[in-house]
C-alpha positions in Angstrom: -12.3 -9.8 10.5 -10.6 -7.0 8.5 -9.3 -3.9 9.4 -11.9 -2.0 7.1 -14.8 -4.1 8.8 -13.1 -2.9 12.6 -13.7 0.2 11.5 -17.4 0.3 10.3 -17.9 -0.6 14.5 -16.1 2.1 15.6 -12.1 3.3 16.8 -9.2 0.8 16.0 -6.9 0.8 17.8 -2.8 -1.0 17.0 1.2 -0.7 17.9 4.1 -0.1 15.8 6.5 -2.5 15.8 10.2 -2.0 14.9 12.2 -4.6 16.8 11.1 -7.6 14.1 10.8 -9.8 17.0 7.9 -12.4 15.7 6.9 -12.9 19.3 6.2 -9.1 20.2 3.7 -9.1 16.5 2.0 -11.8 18.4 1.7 -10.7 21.4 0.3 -7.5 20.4 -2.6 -9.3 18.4 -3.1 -11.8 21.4 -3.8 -8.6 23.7 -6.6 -7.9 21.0 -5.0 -5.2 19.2 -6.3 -4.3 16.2 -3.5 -3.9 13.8 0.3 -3.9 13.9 2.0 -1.1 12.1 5.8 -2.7 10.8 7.5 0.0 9.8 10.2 -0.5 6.8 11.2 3.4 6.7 12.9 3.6 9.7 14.9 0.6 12.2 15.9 -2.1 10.6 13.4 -4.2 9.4 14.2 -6.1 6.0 11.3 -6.4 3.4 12.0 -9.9 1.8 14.0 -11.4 5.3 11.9 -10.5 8.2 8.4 -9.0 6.9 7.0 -12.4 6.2 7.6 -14.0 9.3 6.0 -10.8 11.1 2.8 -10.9 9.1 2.0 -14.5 9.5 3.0 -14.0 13.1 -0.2 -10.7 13.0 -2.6 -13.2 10.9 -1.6 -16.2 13.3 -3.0 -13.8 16.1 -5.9 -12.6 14.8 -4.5 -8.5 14.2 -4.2 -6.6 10.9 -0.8 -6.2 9.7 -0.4 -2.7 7.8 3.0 -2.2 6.7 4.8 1.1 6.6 7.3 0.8 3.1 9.9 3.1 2.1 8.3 5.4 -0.2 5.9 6.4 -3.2 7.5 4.1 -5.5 8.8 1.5 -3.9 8.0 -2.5 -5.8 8.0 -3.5 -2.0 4.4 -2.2 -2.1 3.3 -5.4 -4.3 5.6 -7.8 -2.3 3.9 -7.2 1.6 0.5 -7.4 -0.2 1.6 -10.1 -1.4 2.8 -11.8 1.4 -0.5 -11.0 3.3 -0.6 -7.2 4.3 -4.0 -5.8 4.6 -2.7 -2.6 3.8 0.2 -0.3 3.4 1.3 3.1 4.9 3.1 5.4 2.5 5.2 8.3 4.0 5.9 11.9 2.5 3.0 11.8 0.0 3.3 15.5 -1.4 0.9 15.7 -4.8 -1.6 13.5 -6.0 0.8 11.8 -8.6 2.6 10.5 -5.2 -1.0 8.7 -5.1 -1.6 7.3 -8.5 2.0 6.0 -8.1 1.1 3.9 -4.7 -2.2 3.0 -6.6 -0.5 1.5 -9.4 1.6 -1.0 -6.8 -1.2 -1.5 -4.7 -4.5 -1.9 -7.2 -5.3 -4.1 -9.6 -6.8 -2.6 -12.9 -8.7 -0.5 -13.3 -8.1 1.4 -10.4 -3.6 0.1 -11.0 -1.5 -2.1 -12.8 -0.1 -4.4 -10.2 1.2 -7.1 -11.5 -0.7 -10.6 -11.2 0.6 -14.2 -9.6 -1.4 -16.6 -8.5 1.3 -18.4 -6.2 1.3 -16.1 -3.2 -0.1 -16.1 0.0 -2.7 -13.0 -0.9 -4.3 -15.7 -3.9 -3.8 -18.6 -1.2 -1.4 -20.0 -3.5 -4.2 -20.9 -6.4 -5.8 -23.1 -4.5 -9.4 -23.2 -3.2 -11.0 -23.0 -6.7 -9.2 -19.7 -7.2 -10.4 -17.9 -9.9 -8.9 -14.7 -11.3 -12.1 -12.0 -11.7 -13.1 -12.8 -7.9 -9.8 -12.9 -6.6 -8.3 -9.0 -8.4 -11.8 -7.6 -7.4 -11.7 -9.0 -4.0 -7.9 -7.6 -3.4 -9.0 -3.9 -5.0 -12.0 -3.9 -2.2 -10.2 -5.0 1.0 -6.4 -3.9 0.3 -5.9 -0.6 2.4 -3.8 2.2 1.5 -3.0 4.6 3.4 -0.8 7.7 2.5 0.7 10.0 5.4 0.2 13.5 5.4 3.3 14.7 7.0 4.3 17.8 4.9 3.0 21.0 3.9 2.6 20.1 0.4 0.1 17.5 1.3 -2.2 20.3 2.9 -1.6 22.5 -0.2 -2.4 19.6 -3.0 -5.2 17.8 -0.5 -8.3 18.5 -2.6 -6.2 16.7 -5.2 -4.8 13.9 -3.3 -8.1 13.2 -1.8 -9.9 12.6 -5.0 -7.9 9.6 -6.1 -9.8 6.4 -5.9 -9.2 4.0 -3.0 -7.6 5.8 -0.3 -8.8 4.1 2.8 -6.8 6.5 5.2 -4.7 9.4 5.8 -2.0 8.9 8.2 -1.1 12.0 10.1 2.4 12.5 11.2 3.1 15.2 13.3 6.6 14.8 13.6 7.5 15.2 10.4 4.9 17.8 9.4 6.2 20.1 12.3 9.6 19.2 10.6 8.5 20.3 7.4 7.1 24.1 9.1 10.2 24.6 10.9 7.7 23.9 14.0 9.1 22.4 17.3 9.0 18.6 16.5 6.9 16.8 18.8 3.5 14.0 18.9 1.5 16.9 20.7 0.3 19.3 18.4 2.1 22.7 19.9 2.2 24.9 16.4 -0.5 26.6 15.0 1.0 25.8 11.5 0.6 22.0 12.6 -2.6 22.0 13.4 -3.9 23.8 11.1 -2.6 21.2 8.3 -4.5 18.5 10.9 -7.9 20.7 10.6 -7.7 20.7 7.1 -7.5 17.2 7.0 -9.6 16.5 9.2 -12.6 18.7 7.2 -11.3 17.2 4.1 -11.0 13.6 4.8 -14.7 13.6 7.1 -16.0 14.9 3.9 -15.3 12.0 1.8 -15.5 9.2 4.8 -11.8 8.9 5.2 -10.3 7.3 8.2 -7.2 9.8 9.9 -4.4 7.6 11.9 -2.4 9.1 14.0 -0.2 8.7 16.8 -1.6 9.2 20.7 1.5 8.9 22.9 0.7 8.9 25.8 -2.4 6.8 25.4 -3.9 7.7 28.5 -7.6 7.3 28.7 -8.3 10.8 28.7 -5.5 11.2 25.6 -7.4 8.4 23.8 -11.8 10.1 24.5 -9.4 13.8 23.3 -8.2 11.7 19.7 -11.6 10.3 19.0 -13.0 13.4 19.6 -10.5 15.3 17.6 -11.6 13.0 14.4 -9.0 10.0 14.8 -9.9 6.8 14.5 -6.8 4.7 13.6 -4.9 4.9 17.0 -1.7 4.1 16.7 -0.7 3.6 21.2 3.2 4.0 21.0 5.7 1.2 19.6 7.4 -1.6 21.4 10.6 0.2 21.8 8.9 2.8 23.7 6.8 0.3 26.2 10.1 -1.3 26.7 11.8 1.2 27.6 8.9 2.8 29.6 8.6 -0.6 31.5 12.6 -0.7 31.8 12.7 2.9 33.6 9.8 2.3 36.0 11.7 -0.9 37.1 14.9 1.4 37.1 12.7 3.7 39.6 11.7 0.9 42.1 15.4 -0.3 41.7 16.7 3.3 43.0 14.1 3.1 45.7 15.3 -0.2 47.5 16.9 0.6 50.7 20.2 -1.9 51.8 19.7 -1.6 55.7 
């Protein structure tokens, strides 16, 4: 089922994953995970190398694999679709030409001018009776894009932003936003300024049936009920760096606590 279907039921819930390691992507989807978030702006992950093997590893498992890429402009956009990417995650989207520009990647015309080619894993290679009309209108419809509101200027141009055609989502970074404020950095929301730009979003986006992803870390069950209620419903629970390490410093605890009589 696809992530935009999930979502019609209720909360979705995924990981980020920044390792590239093929087995974590599946193991996350064979927990029944949602989504997988593979993140190309920060680690090391390489678009053409390792990005395909990591969303056939998602699909093999039965989770969405949204793809974090570089920036506004970036031709990667295309290529994850592509390669079987329900959706993509666009970072530092500041004015609503940021947008039109992920649009024209991401869309098919009318609402983009991605380029066409049958031979790729989105068009199931050509086969199947494949037939051009179906298969553009089809991609405009389910294809998810998703641009992060992680700066100031995205609060200040949101009516604007939020009235360009096909955007699924609004990923909400606080991190960056509190960066952007001078704020102290952090995933709870401390600053005034911070969630302030959240509110506004929040009203904004609920006004126009727009999904808001953010980050709940730690993804306690009390954390999770306070998100939902707060307007989230793309949970993104932490990344596998940070459960590895968490499960690597409580074994370092029970480590300390052994007694040698």
């Amino acid at each position: 089922m696809l992530l935009k279907e999930k979502m019609k039921k209720g909360p979705v819930y995924g990981i980020t994953c920044y390792t590239g390691a093929a087995c974590v992507v599946e193991t996350i989807g064979d927990w029944g995970y949602d989504f997988v978030y593979l993140d190309l702006e920060h680690g090391s992950l390489d678009a053409l190398t390792n990005m395909e093997r990591l969303i056939l590893s998602a699909l093999h498992s039965g989770t969405s694999p949204l793809v974090r890429v570089a920036g506004v402009h970036d031709s990667v956009i295309r290529q994850v679709l592509e390669m079987g990417a329900e959706g993509v995650v666009v970072p530092h989207c500041r004015t609503k030409e940021d947008v039109l520009a992920i649009m024209k990647n991401a869309k098919f015309p009318p609402m983009g001018r991605q380029g066409g080619e049958s031979n790729v894993r989105s068009a199931a290679y050509g086969t199947k009776g494949f037939d051009w009309m179906a298969y553009t209108k089809k991609t405009n419809q389910d294809t998810m894009v998703i641009p992060m509101d992680e700066d100031f200027e995205f609060t200040e141009n949101i009516d604007e932003i939020l009235s360009v055609e096909g955007v699924d989502a609004v990923n909400f970074g606080p991190v960056d936003y509190a960066l952007s404020v001078g704020a102290n950095v952090g995933y709870k929301i401390t600053d005034d300024r911070v969630e302030n730009g959240y509110r506004k979003l929040r009203e904004k986006a609920q006004e126009k049936g727009i999904g808001i992803m953010a980050p709940v870390v730690p993804s306690t069950t009390s954390d999770l009920v306070a998100a939902i209620g707060r307007g989230i419903n793309m949970l993104i629970l932490g990344n596998d760096m940070y459960h590895f390490q968490q499960a690597l410093k409580g074994m370092r605890k029970e480590i300390e606590n052994v007694k040698i009589k």
